[in-house]
C-alpha positions as CSV (number, residue, x, y, z in Angstrom):
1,X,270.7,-22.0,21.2
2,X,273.6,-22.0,19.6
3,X,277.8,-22.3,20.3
4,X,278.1,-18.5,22.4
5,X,280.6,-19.2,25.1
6,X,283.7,-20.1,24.4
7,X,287.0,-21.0,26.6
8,X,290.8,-20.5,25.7
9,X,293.2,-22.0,27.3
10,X,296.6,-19.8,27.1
11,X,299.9,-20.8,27.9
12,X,303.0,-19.1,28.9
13,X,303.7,-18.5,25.6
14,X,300.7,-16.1,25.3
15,X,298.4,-15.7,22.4
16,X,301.5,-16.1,19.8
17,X,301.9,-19.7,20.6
18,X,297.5,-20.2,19.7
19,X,296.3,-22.3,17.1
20,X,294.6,-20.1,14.9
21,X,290.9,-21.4,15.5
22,X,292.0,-20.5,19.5
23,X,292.7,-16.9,17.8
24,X,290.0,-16.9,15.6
25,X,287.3,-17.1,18.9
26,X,289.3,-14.4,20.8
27,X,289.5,-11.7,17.8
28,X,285.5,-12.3,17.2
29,X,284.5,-12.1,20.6
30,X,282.3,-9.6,21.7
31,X,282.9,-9.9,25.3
32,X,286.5,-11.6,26.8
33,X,286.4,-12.6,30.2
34,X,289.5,-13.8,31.9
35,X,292.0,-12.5,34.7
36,X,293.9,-9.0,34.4
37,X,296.9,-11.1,33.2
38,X,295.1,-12.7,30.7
39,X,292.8,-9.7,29.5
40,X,296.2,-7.8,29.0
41,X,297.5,-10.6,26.7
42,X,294.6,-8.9,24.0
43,X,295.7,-5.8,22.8
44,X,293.1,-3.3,22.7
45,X,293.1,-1.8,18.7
46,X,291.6,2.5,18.8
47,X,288.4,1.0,17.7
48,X,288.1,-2.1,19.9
49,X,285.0,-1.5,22.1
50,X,284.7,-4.8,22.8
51,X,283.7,-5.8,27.0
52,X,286.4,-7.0,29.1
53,X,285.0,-8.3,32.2
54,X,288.0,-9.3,34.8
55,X,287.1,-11.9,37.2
56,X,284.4,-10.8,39.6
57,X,284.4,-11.1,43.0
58,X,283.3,-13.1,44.6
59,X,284.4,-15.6,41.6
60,X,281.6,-17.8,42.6
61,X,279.2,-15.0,40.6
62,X,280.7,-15.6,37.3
63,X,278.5,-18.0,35.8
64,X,275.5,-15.5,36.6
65,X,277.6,-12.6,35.3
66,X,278.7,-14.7,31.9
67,X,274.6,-16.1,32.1
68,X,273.9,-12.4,31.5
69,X,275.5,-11.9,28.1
70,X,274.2,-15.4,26.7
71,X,273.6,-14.8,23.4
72,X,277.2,-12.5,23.3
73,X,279.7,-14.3,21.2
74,X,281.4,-14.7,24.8
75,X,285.3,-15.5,25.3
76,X,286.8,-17.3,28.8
77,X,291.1,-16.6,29.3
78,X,292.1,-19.4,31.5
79,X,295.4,-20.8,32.1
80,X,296.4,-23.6,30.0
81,X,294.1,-26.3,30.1
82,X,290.7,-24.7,31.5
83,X,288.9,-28.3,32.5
84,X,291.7,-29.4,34.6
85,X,291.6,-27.5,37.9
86,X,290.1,-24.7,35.8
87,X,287.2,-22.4,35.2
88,X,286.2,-24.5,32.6
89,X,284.8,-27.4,34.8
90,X,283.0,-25.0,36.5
91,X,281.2,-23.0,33.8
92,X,280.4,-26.9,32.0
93,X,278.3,-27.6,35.1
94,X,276.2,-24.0,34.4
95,X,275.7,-24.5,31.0
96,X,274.9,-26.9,27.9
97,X,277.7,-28.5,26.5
98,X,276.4,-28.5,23.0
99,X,276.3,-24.3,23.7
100,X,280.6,-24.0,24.6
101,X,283.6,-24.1,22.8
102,X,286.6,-25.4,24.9
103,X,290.0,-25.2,22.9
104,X,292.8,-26.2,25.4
105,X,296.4,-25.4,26.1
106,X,298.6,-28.1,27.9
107,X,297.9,-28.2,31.4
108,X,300.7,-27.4,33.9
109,X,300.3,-31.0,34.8
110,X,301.7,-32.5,31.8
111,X,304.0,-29.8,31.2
112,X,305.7,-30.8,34.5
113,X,305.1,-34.6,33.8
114,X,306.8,-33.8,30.4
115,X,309.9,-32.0,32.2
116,X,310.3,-34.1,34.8
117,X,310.1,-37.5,33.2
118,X,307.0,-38.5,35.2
119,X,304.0,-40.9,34.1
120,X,300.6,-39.1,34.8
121,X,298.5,-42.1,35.7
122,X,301.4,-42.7,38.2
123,X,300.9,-39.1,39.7
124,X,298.3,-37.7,41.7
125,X,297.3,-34.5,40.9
126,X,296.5,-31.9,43.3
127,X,295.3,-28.5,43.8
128,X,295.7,-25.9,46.6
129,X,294.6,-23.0,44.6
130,X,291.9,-21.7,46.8
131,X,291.8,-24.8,48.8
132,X,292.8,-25.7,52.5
133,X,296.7,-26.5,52.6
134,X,295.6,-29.6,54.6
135,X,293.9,-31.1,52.1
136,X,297.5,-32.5,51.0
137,X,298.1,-35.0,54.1
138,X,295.9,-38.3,52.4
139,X,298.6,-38.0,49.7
140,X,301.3,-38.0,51.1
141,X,302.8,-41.4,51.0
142,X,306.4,-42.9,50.8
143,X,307.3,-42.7,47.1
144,X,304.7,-41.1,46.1
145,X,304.6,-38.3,43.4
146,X,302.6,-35.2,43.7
147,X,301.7,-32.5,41.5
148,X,300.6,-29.4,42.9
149,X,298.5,-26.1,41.6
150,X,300.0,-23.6,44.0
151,X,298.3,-20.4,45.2
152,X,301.1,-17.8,45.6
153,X,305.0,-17.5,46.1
154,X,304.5,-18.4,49.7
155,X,302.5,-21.9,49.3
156,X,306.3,-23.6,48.3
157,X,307.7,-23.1,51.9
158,X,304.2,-23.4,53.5
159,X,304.2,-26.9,51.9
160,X,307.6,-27.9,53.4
161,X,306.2,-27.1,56.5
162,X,303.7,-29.3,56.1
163,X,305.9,-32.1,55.4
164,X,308.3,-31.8,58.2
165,X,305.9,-31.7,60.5
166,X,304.8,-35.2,59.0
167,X,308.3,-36.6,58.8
168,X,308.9,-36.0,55.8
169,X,311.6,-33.4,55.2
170,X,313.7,-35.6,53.1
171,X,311.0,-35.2,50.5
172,X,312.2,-33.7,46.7
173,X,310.4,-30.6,46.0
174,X,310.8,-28.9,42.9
175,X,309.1,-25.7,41.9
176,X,308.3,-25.4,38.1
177,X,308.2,-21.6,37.3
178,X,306.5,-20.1,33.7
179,X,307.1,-23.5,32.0
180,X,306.9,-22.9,28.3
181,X,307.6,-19.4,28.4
182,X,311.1,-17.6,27.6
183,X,311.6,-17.5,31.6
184,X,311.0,-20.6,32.7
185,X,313.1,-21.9,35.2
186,X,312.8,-24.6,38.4
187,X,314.0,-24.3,42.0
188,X,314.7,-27.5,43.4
189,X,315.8,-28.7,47.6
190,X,314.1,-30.9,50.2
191,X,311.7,-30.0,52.5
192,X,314.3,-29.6,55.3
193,X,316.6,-27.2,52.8
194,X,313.4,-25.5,51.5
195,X,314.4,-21.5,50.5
196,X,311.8,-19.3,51.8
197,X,310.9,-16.7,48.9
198,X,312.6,-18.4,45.9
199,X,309.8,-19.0,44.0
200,X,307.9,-16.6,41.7
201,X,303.8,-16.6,41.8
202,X,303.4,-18.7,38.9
203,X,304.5,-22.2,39.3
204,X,303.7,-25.9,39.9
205,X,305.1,-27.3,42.4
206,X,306.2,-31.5,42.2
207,X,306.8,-33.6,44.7
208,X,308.7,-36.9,45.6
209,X,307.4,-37.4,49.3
210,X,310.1,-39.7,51.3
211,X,309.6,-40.5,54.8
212,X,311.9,-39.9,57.6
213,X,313.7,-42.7,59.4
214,X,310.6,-43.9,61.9
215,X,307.7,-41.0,60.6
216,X,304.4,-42.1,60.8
217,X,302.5,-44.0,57.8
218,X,299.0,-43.0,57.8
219,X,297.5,-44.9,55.1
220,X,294.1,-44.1,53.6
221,X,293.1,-47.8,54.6
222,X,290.1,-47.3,57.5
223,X,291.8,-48.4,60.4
224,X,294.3,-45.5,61.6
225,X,295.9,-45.8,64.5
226,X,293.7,-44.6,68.0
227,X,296.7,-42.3,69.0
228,X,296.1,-40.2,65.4
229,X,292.9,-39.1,66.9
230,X,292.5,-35.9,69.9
231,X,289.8,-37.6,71.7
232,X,288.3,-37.8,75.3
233,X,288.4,-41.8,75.7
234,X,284.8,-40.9,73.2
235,X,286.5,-43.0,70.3
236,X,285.2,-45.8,67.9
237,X,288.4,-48.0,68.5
238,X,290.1,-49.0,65.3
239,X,289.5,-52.5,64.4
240,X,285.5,-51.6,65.3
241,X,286.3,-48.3,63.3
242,X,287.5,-49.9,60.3
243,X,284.7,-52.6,60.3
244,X,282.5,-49.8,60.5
245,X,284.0,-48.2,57.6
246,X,283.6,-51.4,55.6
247,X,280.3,-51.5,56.5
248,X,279.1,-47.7,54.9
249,X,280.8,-48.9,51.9
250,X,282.3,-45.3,50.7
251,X,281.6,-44.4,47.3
252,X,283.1,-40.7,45.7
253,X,280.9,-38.4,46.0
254,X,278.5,-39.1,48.6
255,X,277.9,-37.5,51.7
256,X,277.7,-39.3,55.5
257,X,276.2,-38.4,58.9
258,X,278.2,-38.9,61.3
259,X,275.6,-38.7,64.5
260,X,277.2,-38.5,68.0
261,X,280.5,-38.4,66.1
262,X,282.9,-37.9,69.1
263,X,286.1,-37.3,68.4
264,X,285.0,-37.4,64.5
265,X,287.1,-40.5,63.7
266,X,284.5,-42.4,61.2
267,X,284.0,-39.4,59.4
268,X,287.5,-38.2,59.1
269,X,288.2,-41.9,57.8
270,X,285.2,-42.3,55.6
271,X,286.5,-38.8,53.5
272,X,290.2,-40.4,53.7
273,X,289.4,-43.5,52.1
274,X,287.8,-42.5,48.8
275,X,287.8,-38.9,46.5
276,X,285.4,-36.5,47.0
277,X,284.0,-38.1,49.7
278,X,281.4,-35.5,51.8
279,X,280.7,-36.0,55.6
280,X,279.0,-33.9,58.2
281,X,280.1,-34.6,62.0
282,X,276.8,-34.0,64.5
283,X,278.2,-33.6,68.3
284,X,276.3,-32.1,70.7
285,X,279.0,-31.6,72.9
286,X,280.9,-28.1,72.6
287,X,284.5,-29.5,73.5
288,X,283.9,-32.7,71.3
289,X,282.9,-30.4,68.2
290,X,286.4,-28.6,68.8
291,X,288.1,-31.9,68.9
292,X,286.6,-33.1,65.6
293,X,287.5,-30.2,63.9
294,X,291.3,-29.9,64.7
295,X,291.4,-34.0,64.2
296,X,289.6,-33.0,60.3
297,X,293.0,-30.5,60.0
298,X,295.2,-32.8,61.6
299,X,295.0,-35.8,59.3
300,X,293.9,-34.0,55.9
301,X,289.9,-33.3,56.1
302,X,289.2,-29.5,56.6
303,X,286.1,-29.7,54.4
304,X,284.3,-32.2,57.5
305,X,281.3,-29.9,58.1
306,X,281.0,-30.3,61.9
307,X,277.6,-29.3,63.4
308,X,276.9,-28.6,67.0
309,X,273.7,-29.6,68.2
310,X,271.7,-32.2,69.3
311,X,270.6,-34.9,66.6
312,X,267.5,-35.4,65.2
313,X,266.6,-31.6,65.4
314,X,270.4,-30.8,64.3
315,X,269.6,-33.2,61.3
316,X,266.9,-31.3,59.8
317,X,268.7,-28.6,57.7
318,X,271.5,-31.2,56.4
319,X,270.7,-31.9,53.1
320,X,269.8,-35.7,52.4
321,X,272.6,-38.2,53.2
322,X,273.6,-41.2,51.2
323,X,275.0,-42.8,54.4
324,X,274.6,-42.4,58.2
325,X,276.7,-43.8,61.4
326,X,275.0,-43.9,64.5
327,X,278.2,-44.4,67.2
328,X,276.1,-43.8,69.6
329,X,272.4,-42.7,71.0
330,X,270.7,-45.5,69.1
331,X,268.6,-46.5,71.9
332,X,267.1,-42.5,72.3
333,X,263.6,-42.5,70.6
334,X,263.1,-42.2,67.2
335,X,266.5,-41.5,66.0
336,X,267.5,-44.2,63.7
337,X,264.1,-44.1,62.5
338,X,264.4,-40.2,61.7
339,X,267.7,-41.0,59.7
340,X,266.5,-44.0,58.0
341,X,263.8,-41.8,56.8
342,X,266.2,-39.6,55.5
343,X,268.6,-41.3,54.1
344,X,268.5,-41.6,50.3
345,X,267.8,-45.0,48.5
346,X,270.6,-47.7,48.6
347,X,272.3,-46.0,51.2
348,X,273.6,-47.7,53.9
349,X,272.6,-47.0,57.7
350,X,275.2,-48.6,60.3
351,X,274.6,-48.2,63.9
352,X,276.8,-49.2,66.8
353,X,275.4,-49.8,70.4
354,X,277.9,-50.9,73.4
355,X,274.9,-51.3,76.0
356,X,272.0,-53.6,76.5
357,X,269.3,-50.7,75.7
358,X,271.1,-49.7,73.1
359,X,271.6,-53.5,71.3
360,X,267.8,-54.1,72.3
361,X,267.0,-50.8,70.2
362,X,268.7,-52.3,67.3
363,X,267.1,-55.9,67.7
364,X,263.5,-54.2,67.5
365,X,264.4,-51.5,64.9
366,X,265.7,-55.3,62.6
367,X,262.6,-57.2,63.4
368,X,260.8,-53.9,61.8
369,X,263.1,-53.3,58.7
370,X,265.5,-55.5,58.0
371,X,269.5,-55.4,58.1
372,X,272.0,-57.6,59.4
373,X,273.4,-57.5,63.0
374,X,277.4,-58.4,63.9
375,X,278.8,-58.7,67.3
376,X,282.3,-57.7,67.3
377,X,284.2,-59.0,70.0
378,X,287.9,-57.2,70.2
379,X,290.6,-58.1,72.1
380,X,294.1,-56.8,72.7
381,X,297.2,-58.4,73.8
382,X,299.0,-56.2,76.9
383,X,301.1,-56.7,79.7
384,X,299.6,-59.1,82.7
385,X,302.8,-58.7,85.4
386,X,306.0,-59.8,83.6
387,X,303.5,-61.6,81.0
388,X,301.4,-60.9,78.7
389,X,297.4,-61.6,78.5
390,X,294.3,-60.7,76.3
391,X,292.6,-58.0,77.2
392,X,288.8,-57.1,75.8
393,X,287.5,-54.4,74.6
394,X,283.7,-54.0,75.5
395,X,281.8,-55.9,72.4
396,X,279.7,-54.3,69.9
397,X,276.6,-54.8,68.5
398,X,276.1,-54.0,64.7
399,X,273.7,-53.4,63.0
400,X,274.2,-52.5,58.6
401,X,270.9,-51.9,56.9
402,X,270.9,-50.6,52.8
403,X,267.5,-48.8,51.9
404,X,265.8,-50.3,49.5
């Protein structure tokens, strides 16, 4: 098969500002695909019967629509640079390489790095276009730098929301309108001044996040503090929890059970600590399952699939993990045995058991297949009358197994 599908990335500036190959590929297309905006950037000549097929909906259907004219000399608008955030990625992971054309405009991300003065390595780059607004709270740092794909004229004054409520009003925000174009302009306050409805739809919004005087730090380091979790006293405690963390070894990408997950706290920290990171939270109990889901908004997760059920039959639909936590329930029959069978090679199976059954289950399950068991014995300084004394946590038994 030969080159069929092409994508364009178009700037502000419109076709006018297109190298000429970029032109070329649109004006010998025989079907242009792209947004109304973009379509309406092509005029249409008396004799032009060429297809124009807007975005469908839903958008997830595009590939198979596009898939249909294969062998069309096809043409894909997008906006600025399509593999960034784009269409483009998407449509790369449908089809051969060797079979696409992908000509590029400058991204919105360094267009705003350019006007602003800002290194791109030094920047993390973010997208809420079509994602949960939540999704921004790992990022936010003291002095970092944030670059955001917006979704709308509203997202602006939704996202200084977001970042008073986190202590962070004195954050710079500064919203980059139709850069490149002949209207381009930039609306610039803190979080706390924020002007609701100042911004047009098309914009990229940068960020300087600086924390208020005494606002919380939560860092994407396992180990967040137990009063960030909702929880019902069902908690792994954090020096445990970030042991435990250690012990999955998080990798981008991969996907953890989390069985008996409580209040969700080892799955909520396993997708805060590295990109991309997939979980699915298993509770069977109804209240927990709401608990783990407002904690997965709370503190920046809102993709944590949380499953109600009771584990292993809950486990049979999820698709293959590349780690599992057992926090609790490793002593019920067959359970670690049903995950380890599961769990794809080289992944990492850590369970934790507070009780004697529970730490015998573990011993036997070793003796059988291997792993290493740690006993982690926590304690915590607190007040003892006018003084002050150690007081321990209950200990726990470890055990960390990779598959071969």
């Amino acid at each position: 098969m030969t080159v069929w599908l092409s994508l364009v990335g178009v700037g502000e500036g419109g076709l006018d500002d297109l190298a000429p190959a970029a032109r070329a590929l649109i004006e010998t297309a025989e079907v242009l695909v792209g947004g109304k905006r973009h379509l309406a950037m092509v005029p249409e000549a008396a004799d032009d019967r060429r297809e124009r097929l807007a975005w469908p909906s839903p958008f997830a259907t595009l590939a198979q629509e596009i898939a249909k004219r294969r062998g069309q000399r096809v043409c894909v608008l997008a906006s600025g640079d399509p593999m960034n955030y784009g269409v483009g990625a998407k449509l790369a992971q449908q089809f051969p390489i060797d079979e696409i054309t992908i000509l590029p405009s400058p991204s919105a991300f360094s267009l705003a790095c350019a006007r602003l003065g800002w290194s791109a390595p030094d920047t993390a780059l973010l997208s809420i276009h079509g994602r949960p607004l939540e999704a921004l709270h790992p990022a936010v740092q003291p002095g970092a730098r944030l670059l955001v794909l917006t979704s709308g004229r509203e997202a602006p004054a939704e996202v200084a929301a977001l970042l008073r409520a986190r202590g962070y009003g004195r954050s710079r925000m500064i919203a980059l309108e139709r850069m490149g174009g002949a209207k381009e302009r930039r609306v610039e306050a803190t979080a706390d001044d924020w002007p609701v409805g100042a911004v047009e739809d098309f914009h990229t919004l940068a960020i300087e996040c600086v924390p208020d005087p005494g606002a919380a730090l939560l860092s994407t380091a396992p180990g967040l503090p137990d009063e960030a979790f909702h929880n019902d006293g069902q908690l792994t405690k954090r020096e445990i929890r970030a042991a435990t963390i250690a012990a999955l070894a998080p990798v981008p990408d991969q996907l953890l059970w989390d069985v008996g997950a409580g209040c969700g706290s080892v799955a909520i920290e396993w997708m805060r600590s590295v990109p991309r990171a997939r979980a699915v939270a298993v509770e069977r109990k109804r209240a927990r399952a709401a608990l783990i889901a407002a904690n997965a908004v709370a503190l920046g997760t809102p993709l944590l699939q949380v499953v109600e059920g009771e584990a292993p039959e809950a486990l049979e639909p999820l698709d293959d993990p590349d780690a599992v936590f057992l926090g609790g329930g490793a002593s019920a029959a067959g359970l670690v045995d049903t995950c380890w069978a599961r769990l794809k090679p080289g992944g990492h199976l850590v369970a934790n058991a507070v009780t004697l059954e529970g730490e015998q289950a573990l011993l036997t399950w070793r003796e059988q297949n291997g792993g290493d068991l740690t006993r982690l014995a926590i304690s915590r300084a607190e007040p003892v009358g006018g003084l002050t004394g150690w007081r321990p946590l209950m200990p726990v038994t470890q055990l960390a197994a990779v598959k071969p």
